[in-house]
C-alpha positions as CSV (number, residue, x, y, z in Angstrom):
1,X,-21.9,143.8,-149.0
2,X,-18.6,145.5,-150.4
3,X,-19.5,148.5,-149.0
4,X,-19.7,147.7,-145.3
5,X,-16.5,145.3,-145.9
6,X,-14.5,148.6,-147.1
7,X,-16.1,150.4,-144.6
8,X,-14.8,148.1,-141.9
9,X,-11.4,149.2,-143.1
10,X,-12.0,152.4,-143.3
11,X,-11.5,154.0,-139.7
12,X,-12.3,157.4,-140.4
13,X,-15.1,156.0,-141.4
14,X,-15.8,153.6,-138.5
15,X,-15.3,156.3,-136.1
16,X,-18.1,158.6,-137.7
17,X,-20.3,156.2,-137.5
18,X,-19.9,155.9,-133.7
19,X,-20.6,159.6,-132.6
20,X,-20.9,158.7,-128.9
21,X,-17.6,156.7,-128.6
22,X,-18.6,152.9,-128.0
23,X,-16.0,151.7,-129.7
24,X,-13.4,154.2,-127.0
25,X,-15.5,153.0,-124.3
26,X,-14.6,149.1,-125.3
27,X,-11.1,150.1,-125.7
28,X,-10.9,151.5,-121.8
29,X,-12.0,148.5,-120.5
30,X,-8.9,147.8,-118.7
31,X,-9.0,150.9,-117.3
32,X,-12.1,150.3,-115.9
33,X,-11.1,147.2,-114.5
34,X,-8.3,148.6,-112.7
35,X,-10.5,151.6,-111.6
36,X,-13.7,149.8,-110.4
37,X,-11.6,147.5,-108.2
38,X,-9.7,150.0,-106.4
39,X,-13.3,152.2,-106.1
40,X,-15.0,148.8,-104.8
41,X,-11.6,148.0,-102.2
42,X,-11.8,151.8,-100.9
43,X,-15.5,152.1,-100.2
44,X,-15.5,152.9,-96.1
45,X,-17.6,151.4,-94.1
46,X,-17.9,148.2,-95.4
47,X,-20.2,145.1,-93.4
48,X,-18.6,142.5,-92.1
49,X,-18.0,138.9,-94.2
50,X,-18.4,137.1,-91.2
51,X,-21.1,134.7,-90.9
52,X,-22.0,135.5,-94.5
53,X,-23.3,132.3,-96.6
54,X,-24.2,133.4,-99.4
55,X,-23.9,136.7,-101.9
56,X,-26.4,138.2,-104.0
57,X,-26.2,140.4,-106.8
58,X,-28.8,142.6,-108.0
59,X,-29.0,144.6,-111.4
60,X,-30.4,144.6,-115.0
61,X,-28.8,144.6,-118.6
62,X,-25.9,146.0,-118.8
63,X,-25.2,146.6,-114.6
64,X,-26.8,142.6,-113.6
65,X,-24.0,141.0,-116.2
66,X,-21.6,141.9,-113.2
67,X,-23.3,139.6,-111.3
68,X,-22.5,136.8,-113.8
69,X,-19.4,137.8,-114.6
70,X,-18.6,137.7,-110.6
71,X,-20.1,134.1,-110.2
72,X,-18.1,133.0,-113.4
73,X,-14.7,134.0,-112.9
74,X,-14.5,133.4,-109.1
75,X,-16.9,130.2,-108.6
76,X,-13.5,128.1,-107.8
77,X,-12.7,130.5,-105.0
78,X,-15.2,132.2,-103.5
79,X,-16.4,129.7,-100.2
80,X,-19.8,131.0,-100.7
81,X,-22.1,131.1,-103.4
82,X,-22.8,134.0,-105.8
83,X,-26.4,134.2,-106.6
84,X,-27.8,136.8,-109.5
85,X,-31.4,138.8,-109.4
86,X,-32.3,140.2,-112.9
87,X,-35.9,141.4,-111.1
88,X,-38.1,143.1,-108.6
89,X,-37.8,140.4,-105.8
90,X,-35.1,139.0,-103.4
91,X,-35.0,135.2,-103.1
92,X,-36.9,134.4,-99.6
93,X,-33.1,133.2,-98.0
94,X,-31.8,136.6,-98.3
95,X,-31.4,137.5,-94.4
96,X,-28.8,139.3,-92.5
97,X,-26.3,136.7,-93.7
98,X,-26.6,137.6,-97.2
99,X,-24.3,139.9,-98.7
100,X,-26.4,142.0,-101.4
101,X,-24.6,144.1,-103.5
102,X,-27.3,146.4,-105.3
103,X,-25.7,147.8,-108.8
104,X,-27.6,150.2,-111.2
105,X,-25.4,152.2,-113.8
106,X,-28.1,155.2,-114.0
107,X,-29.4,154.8,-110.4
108,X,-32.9,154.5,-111.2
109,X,-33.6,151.0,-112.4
110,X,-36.8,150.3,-110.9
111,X,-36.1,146.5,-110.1
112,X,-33.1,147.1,-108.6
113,X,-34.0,149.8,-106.4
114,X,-37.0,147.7,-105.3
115,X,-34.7,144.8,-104.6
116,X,-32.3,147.2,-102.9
117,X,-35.5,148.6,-100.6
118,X,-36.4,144.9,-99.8
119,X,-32.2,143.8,-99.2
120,X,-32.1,147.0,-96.5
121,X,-36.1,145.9,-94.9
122,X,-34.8,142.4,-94.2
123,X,-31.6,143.2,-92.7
124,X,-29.5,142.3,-95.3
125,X,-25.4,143.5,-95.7
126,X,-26.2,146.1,-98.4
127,X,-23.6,147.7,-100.9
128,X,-24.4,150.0,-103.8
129,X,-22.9,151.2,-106.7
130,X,-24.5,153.5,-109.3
131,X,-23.2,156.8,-110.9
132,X,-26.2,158.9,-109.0
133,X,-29.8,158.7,-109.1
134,X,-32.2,157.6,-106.5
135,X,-30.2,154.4,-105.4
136,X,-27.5,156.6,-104.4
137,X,-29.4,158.8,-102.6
138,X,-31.5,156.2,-100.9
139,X,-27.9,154.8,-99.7
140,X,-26.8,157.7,-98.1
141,X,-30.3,158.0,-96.5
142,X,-29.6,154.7,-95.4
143,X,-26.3,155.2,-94.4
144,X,-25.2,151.7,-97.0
145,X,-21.3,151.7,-98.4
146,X,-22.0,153.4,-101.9
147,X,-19.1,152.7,-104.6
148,X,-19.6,155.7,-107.3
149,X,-19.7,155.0,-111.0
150,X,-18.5,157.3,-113.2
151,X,-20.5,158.4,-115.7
152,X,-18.2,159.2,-118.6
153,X,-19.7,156.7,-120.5
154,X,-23.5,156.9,-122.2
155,X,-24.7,154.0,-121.1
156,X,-24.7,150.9,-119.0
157,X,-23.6,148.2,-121.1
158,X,-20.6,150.2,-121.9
159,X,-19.5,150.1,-118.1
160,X,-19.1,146.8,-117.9
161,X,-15.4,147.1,-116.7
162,X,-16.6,149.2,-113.6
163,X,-19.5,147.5,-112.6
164,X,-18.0,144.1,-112.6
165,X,-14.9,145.1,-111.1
166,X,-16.7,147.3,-108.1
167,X,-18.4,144.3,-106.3
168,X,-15.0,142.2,-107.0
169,X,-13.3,144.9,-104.8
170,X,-15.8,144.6,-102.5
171,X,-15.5,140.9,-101.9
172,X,-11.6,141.6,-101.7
173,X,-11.7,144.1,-98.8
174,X,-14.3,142.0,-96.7
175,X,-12.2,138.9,-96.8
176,X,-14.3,136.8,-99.2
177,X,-12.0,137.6,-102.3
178,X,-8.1,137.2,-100.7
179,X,-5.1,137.8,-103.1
180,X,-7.2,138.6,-106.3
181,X,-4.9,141.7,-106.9
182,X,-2.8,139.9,-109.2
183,X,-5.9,138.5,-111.5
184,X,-7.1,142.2,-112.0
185,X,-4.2,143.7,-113.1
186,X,-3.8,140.4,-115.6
187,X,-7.3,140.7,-116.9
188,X,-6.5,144.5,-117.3
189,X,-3.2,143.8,-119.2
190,X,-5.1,141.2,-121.2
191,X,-8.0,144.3,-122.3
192,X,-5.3,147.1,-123.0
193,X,-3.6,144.7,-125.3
194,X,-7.4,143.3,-127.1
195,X,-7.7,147.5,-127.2
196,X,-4.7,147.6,-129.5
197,X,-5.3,144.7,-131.7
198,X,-8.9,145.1,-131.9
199,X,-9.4,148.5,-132.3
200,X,-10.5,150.1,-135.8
201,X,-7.4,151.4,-136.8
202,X,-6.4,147.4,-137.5
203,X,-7.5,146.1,-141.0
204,X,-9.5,143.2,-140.8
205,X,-6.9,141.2,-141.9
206,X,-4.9,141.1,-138.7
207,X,-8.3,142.1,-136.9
208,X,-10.2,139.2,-135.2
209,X,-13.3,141.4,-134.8
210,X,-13.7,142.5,-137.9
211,X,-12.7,139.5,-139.4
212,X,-16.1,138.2,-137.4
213,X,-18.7,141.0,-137.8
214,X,-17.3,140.4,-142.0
215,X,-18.2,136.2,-141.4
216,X,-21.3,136.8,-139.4
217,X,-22.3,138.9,-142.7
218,X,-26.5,139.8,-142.7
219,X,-26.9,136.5,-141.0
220,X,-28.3,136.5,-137.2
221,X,-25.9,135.5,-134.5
222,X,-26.0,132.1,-132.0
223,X,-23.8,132.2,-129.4
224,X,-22.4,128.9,-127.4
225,X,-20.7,129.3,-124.5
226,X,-18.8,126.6,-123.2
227,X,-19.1,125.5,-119.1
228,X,-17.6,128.1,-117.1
229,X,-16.8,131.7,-118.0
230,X,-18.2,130.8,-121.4
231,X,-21.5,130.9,-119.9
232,X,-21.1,134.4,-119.1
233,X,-19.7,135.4,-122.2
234,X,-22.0,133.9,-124.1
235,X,-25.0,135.9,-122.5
236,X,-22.8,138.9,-122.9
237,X,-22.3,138.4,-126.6
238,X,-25.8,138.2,-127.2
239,X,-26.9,140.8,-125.2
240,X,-24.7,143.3,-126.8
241,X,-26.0,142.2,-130.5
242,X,-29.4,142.9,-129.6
243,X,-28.2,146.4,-128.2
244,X,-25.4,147.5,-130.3
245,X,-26.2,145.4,-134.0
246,X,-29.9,145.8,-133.0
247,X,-30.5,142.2,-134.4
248,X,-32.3,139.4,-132.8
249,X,-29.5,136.7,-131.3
250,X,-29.3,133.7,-129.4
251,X,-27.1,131.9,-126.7
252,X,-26.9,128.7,-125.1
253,X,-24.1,126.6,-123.2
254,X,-22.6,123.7,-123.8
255,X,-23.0,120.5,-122.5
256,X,-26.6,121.9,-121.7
257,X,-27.8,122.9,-125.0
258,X,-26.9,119.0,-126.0
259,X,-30.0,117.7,-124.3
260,X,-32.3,120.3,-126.2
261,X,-31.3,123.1,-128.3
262,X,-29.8,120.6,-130.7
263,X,-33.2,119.3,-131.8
264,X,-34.7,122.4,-133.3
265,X,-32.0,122.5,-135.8
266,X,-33.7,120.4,-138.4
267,X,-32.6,119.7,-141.9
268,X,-31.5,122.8,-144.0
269,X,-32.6,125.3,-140.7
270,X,-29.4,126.8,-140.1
271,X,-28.9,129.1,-143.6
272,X,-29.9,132.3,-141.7
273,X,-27.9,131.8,-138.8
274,X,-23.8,132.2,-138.1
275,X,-22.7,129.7,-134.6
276,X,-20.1,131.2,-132.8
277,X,-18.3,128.5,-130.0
278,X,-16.6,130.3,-127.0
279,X,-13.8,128.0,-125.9
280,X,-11.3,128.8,-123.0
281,X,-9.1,126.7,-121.1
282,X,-10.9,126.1,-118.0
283,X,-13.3,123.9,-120.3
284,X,-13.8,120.5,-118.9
285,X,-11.9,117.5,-120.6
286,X,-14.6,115.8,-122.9
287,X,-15.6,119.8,-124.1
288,X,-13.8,119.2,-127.6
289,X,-14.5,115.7,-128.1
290,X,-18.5,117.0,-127.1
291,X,-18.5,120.1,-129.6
292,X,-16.7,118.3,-132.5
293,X,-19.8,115.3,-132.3
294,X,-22.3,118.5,-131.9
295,X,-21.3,120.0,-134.8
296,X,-21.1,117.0,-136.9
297,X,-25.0,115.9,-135.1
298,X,-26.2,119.4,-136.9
299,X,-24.3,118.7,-140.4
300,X,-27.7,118.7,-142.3
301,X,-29.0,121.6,-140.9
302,X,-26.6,124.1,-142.8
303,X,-25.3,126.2,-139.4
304,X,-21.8,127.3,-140.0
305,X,-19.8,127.6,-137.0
306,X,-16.7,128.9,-136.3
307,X,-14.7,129.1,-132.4
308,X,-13.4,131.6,-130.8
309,X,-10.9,130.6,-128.3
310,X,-10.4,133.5,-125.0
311,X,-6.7,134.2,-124.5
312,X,-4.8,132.0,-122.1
313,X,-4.5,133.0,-118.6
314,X,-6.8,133.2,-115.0
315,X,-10.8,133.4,-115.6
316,X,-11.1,136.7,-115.6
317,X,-8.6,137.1,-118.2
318,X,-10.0,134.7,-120.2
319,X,-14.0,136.2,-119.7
320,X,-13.1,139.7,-120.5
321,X,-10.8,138.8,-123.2
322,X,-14.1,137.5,-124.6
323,X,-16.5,140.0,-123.7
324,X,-13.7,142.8,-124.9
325,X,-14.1,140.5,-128.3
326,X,-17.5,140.2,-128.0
327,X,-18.1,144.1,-127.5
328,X,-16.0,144.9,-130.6
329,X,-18.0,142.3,-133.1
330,X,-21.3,143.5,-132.1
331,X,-20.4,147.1,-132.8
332,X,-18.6,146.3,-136.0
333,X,-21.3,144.7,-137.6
334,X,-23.6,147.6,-136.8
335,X,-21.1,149.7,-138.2
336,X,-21.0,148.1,-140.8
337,X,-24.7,148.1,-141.5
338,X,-24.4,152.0,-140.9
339,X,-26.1,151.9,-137.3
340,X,-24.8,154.2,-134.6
341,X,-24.4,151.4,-132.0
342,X,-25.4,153.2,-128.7
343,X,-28.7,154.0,-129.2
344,X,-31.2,151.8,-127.8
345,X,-34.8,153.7,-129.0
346,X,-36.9,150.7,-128.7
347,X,-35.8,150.5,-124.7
348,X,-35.9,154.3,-123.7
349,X,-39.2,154.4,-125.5
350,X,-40.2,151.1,-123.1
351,X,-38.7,152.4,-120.1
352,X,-40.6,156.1,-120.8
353,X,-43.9,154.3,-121.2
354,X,-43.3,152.5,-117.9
355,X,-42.2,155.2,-116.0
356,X,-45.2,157.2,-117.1
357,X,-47.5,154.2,-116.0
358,X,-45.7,154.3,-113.0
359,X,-46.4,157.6,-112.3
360,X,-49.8,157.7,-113.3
């Protein structure tokens, strides 16, 4: 593909391609960081941590990854655990020592505002955050702590920053989160530097995303994240090829995927696909020993594999510094197939047909 790879060089050229501003939006993501936490600290009124045993995050697509980013990066020091809903229903232990944190970019996701409605019925600690719709209005109805999203970006998944950072803020102010100050502002210095040295005016040479959406080529994208934050970025990687490179992708996470994903790989399979490992420091010991033997396991099956390793430093750090890499790939290599990346026809046109069942 000459063109594209001249194109991905080119960034007048990138930048036309990207009318609505994605690849801005990924560059501001330490902004948002710093911005969401300080909106999710300074929400009045929040409910008490005491007593709490367990937190819950609801939200879909681009406003549930929070959730996972939340139970990633913290689940060494939170005392309680983070649990995620990507649905319509609560878990049945959600009671009025749950701390449910209802996030919806656009305000009107229906499964979150039905979890929300069910979180507030059962006596729940509710928070929201959303730039506006009907969850914020049902929170003031309901007089819950709302934390307002901005909504200078054109969609969810481009958020990510503020709707991951909000509920961290939140679990800061109520106790549950104590000193993490200092891991914000690092993961935010991490993203304004990725911002520089990932952004399009870098030549792929010296350019780690483009030097990945170039590798990865026509060929559809498997993801493995490794135990920990790699989880979480792996999900977010794949998630954002499907919506910015509109291609089909996959994700697992390592050591799980060795007891089953590893056997569909049969002899010669792998030609169409390109196996990206996430690696980070917070990887248990036997990780490397356990992806080396994996790859070499899958030798007959043609995958090519290349790691990625996230930047040194706290988890946060380390899972954006991923996703930021993640987010800049993705949109890359649908750039450089000549696709505006934020568009997502295939779910408006699902979410329209759903509403208008809904209303009918």
């Amino acid at each position: 593909m000459p063109a594209a790879r001249a194109a991905l060089d080119d960034a007048e050229i990138l930048r036309a391609g990207d009318p609505r501003h994605m690849l801005d939006a990924i560059a501001s993501l330490g902004t948002q960081l710093r911005d969401g936490f300080v909106a999710g600290r300074s929400t009045p009124a929040l409910p008490s941590a005491e007593g709490v045993r367990v937190v819950v995050v609801c939200g879909m697509g681009g406003s549930g990854i929070s959730g996972d980013v939340v139970r990633a990066a913290f689940r060494d020091h939170l005392p309680v655990p983070v649990v995620v809903v990507k649905g319509y229903a609560l878990p049945a232990f959600c009671d009025g020592d749950t701390l449910v944190f209802a996030s919806s970019f656009s305000g009107n996701t229906e499964e979150t505002v039905a979890a929300y409605t069910q979180a507030v019925a059962r006596g729940c600690r509710v928070v929201a955050a959303a730039s506006g719709g009907e969850l914020a209005a049902l929170a003031e109805g309901d007089d819950v702590p709302f934390v307002p999203i901005p909504d200078v970006v054109s969609m969810p998944r481009a958020a990510i920053g503020w709707l991951a950072a909000a509920p961290i803020g939140v679990l800061a102010a109520v106790g549950l989160l104590p000193g993490v100050d200092e891991e914000i502002h690092s993961a935010a210095a991490t993203l304004d530097g990725l911002a520089d040295g990932l952004g399009p005016d870098r030549p792929a040479e010296s350019n780690d995303a483009k030097a990945l959406a170039r590798w990865i080529g026509d060929r559809l994208p498997v993801i493995w994240g490794t135990e920990g934050v790699g989880e979480a970025a792996a999900l977010r990687w794949k998630t954002q090829f499907n919506e910015n490179a509109k291609v089909p992708a996959f994700c697992s996470v390592l050591p799980e995927l060795d007891h089953n994903d590893v056997e569909g790989w049969h002899e010669g399979s792998g030609g169409r696909f390109a196996v990206i490992v996430l690696r980070h420091s917070g990887e248990p010991a036997r990780t490397e020993a356990r992806v080396r033997a994996t790859i070499d396991a899958l030798g007959g099956s043609g995958l090519d594999v290349r790691d990625v390793h996230a930047p040194t430093g706290p988890p946060l750090a380390a899972l954006f510094g991923l996703i930021a890499l993640g987010d800049f790939t993705s949109t890359y290599a649908a750039l450089a197939r000549g696709i505006d990346p934020s568009p997502v026809p295939v779910l408006t046109a699902l979410k329209r047909r759903l509403l208008e069942d809904r209303e009918t």
